[in-house]
C-alpha positions as CSV (number, residue, x, y, z in Angstrom):
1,X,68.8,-57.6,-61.8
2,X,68.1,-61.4,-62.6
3,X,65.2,-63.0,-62.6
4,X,65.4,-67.1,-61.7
5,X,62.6,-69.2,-63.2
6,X,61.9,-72.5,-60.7
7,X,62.5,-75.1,-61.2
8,X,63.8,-75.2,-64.9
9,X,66.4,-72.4,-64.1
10,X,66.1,-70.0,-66.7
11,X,67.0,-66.8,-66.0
12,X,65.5,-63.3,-67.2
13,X,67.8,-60.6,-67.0
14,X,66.0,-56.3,-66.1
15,X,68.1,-53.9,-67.3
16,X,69.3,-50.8,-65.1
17,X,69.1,-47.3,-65.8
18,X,72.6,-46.7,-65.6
19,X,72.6,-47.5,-61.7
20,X,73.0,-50.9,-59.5
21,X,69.3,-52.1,-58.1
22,X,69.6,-53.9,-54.7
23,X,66.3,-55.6,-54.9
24,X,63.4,-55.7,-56.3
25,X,60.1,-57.0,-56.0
26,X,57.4,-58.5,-58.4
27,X,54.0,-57.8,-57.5
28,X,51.5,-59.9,-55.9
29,X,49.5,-60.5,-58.5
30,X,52.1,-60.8,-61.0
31,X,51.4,-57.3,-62.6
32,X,52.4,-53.4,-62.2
33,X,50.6,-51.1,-60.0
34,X,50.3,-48.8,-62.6
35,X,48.8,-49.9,-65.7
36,X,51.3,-46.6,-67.4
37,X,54.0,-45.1,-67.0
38,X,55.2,-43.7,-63.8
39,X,56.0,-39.9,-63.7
40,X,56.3,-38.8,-60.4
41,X,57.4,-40.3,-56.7
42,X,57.6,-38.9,-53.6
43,X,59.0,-40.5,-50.0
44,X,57.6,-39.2,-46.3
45,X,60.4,-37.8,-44.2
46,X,59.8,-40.7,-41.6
47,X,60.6,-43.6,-44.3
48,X,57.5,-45.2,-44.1
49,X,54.9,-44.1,-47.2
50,X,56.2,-43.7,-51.1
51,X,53.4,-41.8,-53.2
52,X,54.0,-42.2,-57.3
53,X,51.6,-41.0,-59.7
54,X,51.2,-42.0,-63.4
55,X,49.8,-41.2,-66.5
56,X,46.9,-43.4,-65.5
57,X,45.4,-40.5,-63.9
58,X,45.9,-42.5,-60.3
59,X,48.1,-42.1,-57.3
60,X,49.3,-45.1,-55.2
61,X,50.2,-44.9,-51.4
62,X,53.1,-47.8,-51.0
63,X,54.2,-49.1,-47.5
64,X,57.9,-49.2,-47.3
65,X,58.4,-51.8,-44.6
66,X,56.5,-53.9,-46.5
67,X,56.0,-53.1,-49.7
68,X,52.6,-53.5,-50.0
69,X,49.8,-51.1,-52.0
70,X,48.0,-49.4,-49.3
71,X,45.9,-47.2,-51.7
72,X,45.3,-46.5,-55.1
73,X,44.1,-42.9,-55.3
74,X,41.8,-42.2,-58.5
75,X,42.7,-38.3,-59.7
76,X,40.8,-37.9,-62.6
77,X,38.3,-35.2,-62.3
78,X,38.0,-33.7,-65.6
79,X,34.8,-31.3,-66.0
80,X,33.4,-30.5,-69.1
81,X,35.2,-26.9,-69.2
82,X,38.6,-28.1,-68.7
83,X,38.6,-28.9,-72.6
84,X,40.3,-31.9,-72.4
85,X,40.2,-35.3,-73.8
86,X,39.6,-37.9,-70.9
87,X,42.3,-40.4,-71.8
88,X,44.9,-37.6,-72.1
89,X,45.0,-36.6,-68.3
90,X,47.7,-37.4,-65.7
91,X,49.1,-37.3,-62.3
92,X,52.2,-35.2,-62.8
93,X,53.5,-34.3,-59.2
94,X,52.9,-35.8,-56.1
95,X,53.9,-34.8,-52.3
96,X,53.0,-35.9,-48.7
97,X,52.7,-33.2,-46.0
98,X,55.6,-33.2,-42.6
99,X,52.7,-32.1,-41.0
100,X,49.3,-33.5,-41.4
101,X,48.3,-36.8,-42.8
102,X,47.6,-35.5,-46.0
103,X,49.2,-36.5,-49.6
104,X,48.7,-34.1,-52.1
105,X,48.4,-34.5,-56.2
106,X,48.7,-32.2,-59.2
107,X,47.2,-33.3,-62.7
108,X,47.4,-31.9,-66.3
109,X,44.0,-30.7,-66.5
110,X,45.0,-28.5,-63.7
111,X,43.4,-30.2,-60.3
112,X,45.4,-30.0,-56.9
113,X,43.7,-32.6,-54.4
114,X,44.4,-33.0,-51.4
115,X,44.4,-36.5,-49.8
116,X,43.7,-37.6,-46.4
117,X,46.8,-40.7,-46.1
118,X,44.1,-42.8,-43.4
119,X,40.8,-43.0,-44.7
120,X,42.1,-42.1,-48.5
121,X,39.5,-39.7,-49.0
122,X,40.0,-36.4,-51.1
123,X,39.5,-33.3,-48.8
124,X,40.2,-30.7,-51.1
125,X,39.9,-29.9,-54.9
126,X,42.0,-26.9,-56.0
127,X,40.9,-25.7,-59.6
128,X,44.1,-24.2,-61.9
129,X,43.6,-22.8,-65.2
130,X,46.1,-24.8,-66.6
131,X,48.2,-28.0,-66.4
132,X,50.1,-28.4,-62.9
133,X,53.9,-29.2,-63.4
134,X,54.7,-29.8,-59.5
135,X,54.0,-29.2,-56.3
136,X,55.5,-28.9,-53.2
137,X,54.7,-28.7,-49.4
138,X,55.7,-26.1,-46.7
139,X,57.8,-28.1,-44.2
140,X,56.2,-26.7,-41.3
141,X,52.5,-25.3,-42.0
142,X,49.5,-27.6,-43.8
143,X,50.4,-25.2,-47.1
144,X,51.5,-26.3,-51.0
145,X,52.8,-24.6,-53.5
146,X,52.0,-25.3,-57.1
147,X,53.5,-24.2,-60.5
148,X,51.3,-24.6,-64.1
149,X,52.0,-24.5,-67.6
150,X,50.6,-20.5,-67.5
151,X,53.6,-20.0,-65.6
152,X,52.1,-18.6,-62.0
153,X,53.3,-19.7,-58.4
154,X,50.3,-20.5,-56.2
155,X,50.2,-20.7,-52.4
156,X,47.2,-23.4,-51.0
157,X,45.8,-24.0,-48.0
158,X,45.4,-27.7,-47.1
159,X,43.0,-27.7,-44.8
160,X,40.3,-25.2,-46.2
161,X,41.0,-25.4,-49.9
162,X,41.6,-21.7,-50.5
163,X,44.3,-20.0,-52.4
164,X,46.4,-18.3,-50.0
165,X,48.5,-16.0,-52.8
166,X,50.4,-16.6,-55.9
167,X,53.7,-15.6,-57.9
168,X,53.6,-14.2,-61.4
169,X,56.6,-13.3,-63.7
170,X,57.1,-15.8,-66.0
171,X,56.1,-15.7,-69.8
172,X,55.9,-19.5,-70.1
173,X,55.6,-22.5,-69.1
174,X,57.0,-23.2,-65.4
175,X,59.6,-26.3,-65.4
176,X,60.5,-26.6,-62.7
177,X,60.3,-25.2,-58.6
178,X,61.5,-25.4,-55.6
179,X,60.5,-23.7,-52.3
180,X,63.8,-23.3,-49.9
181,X,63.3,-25.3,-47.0
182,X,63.3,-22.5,-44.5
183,X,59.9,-20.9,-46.4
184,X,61.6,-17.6,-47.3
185,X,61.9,-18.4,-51.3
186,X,60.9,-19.7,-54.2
187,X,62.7,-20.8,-57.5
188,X,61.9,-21.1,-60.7
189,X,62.8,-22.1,-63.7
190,X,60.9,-21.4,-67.1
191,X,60.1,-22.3,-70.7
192,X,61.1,-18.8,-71.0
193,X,64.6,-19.2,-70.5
194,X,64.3,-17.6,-67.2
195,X,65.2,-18.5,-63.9
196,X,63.3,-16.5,-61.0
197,X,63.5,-16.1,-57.1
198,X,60.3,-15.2,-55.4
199,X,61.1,-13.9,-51.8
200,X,57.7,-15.0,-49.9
């Protein structure tokens, strides 16, 4: 991507990450939204909200059409048993519901919150014993799934805050998960060099 300076002309060129941009926008105050790095994003099935999250312990709500910052969610709720540093928390997974207007986001020191997308108030606060490495909703009921550094599957619901059930197995750290779109199963993929499918 180039950058044109007016009215001298100079030009700034922004290196790719190995694919082509097709635009790009500088913000309107000249600056990022984040002030850190960005480590999670997430896109509403209809096209019109982007969530990202960032090791600045915040969440922002984008609109598409526009591009503008509708919401910059503050995730940091660190209490004095988590046994964490302050400045070492972070959002690491993100997701927006299919079927409420709720966003929800997962942070190292182990909080799921749940976000209502309108008035961008936190309904719910979901306390893990350990980090949360992502998250992801049920297509069709107000339900998320997380999976944490202790390496246990849990099964929330949305609207009341309660753990619905949860998945153990795993002798490490989750990596990764994915929750087959139908509901029926769960995969996951360890630190322990495992690979597991959790039939729900």
């Amino acid at each position: 991507m180039w950058m044109w300076r007016i009215p001298d002309g100079t030009t700034k060129t922004f290196q790719s990450f190995g694919h082509s941009c097709a635009t790009g926008r500088v913000m309107p105050d000249g600056h990022q939204a984040h002030r850190s790095l960005v480590t999670c994003l997430s896109c509403h099935n209809d096209n019109n909200i982007v969530l990202t999250g960032s090791t600045d312990c915040t969440a922002i709500l984008y609109n598409t059409s526009s591009g503008k910052m509708l919401s910059q969610l503050q995730c940091k709720v660190l209490l004095p048993d988590d046994g964490m540093d302050p400045n070492d928390d972070s959002v690491e997974t993100v997701g927006l519901s299919n079927v409420l207007a709720y966003a929800a986001t997962g942070t190292l020191s182990g909080h799921l919150q749940i976000w209502d997308v309108p008035t961008q108030v936190c309904r719910q606060q979901c306390k893990h014993d350990s980090g949360i490495v992502k998250l992801s909703w049920h297509e069709c009921q107000p339900l998320v799934y997380t999976c944490t550094l202790e390496g246990v599957v849990h099964l929330w619901d949305a609207r009341t805050g309660d753990e619905e059930r949860h998945w153990m197995g795993h002798e490490a750290s989750i990596l990764d998960m994915q929750v087959i779109k139908d509901g029926s199963t769960i995969v996951t993929a360890s630190d322990d060099q495992t690979a597991r499918v959790f039939t729900l």
